[in-house]
C-alpha positions in Angstrom: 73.8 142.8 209.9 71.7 145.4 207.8 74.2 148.1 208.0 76.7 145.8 205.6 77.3 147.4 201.8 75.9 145.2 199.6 72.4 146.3 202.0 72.7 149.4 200.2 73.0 148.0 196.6 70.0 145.4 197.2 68.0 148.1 198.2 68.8 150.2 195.0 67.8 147.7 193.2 64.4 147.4 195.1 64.4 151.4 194.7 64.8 151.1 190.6 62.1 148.3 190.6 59.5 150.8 192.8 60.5 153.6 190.5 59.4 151.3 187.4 56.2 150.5 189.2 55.8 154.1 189.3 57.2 155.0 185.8 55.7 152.0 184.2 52.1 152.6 184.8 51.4 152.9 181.4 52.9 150.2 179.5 50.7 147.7 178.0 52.6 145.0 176.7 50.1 142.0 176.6 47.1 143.8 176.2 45.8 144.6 179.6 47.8 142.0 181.5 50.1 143.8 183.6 53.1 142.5 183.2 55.6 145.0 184.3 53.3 145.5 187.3 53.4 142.2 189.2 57.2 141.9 188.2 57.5 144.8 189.8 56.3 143.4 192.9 57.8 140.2 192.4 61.4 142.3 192.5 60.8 144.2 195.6 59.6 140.9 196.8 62.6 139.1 196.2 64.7 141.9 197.4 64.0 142.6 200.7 64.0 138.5 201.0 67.2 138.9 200.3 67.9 141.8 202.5 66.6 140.3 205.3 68.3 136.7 204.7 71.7 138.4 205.5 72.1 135.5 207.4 72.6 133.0 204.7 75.3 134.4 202.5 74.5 131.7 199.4 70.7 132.3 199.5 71.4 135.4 199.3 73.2 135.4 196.1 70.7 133.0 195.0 68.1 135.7 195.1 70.0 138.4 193.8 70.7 136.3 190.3 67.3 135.4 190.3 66.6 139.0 190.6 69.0 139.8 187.6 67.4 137.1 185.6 64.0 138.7 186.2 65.2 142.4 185.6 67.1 140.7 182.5 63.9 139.7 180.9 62.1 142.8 181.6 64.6 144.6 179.7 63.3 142.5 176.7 60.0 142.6 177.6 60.8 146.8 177.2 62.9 147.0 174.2 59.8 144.7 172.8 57.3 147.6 173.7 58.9 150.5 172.6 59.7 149.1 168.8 56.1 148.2 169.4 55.4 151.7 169.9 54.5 154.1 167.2 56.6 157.6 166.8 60.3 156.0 166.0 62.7 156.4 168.5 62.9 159.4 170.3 63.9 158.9 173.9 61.6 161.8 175.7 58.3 160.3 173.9 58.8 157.0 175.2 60.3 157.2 178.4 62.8 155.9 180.6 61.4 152.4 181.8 64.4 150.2 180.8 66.7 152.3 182.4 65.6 151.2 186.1 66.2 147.4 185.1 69.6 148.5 184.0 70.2 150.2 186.9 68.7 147.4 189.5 71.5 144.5 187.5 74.4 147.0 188.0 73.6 147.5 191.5 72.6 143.3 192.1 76.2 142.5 190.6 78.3 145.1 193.0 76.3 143.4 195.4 77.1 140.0 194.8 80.7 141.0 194.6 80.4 142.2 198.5 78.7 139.2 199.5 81.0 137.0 198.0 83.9 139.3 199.7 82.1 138.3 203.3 82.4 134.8 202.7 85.7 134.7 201.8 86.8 136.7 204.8 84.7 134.4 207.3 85.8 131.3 205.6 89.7 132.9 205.9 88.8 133.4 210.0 87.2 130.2 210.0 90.3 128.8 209.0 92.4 130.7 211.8 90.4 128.7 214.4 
């Protein structure tokens, strides 16, 4: 069932995290170790796992708080590069590459709250039976 709400919300989330991969081309945390790179793609990777496991309501909230833990840590891993970066803080210098992580948690927890809406309303029919 793709056409469900929470569908929409996941794949905000995997929207943020390919817009970071786009935005976040030139962050160099680690030295040349891409780091916000392959968690990019670890993200979307996890996301559409858990679109696609609509199936299996508790996986699926599973992946989406894995996916908030991940886009948690990247928000660290962000605030850590721009005090690293030189020029103070002045917001259009250095970009808007936390924001997206923000934005994909927000989205991940009204998602979870429709998933966990689902389940209660099969586990109420389930009961009627």
């Amino acid at each position: 069932m793709l056409q469900r709400i929470q569908t929409i919300w996941i794949f905000l989330a995997v929207l943020a995290a390919v817009f970071l991969f786009i935005t976040g081309q030139d962050v160099a945390v680690f030295g040349n170790i891409p780091v916000v790179d392959s968690t990019c793609i670890v993200l979307v990777l996890v996301g559409l796992l858990s679109v696609f496991s609509f199936k299996n309501r508790k996986r699926q909230i599973l992946l989406n708080t894995i996916s908030i833990i991940i886009n948690a840590l990247l928000i660290g891993v962000l605030a850590y590069w721009l005090l690293n970066l030189s020029g103070g803080i002045q917001f259009p210098e250095k970009g808007i590459e936390p924001v997206f992580p923000l934005i994909a948690i927000i989205c991940l927890f009204i998602a979870n709250i429709y998933i966990r809406k689902d389940e209660r309303l099969v586990k109420s029919v389930d009961r009627l039976r």
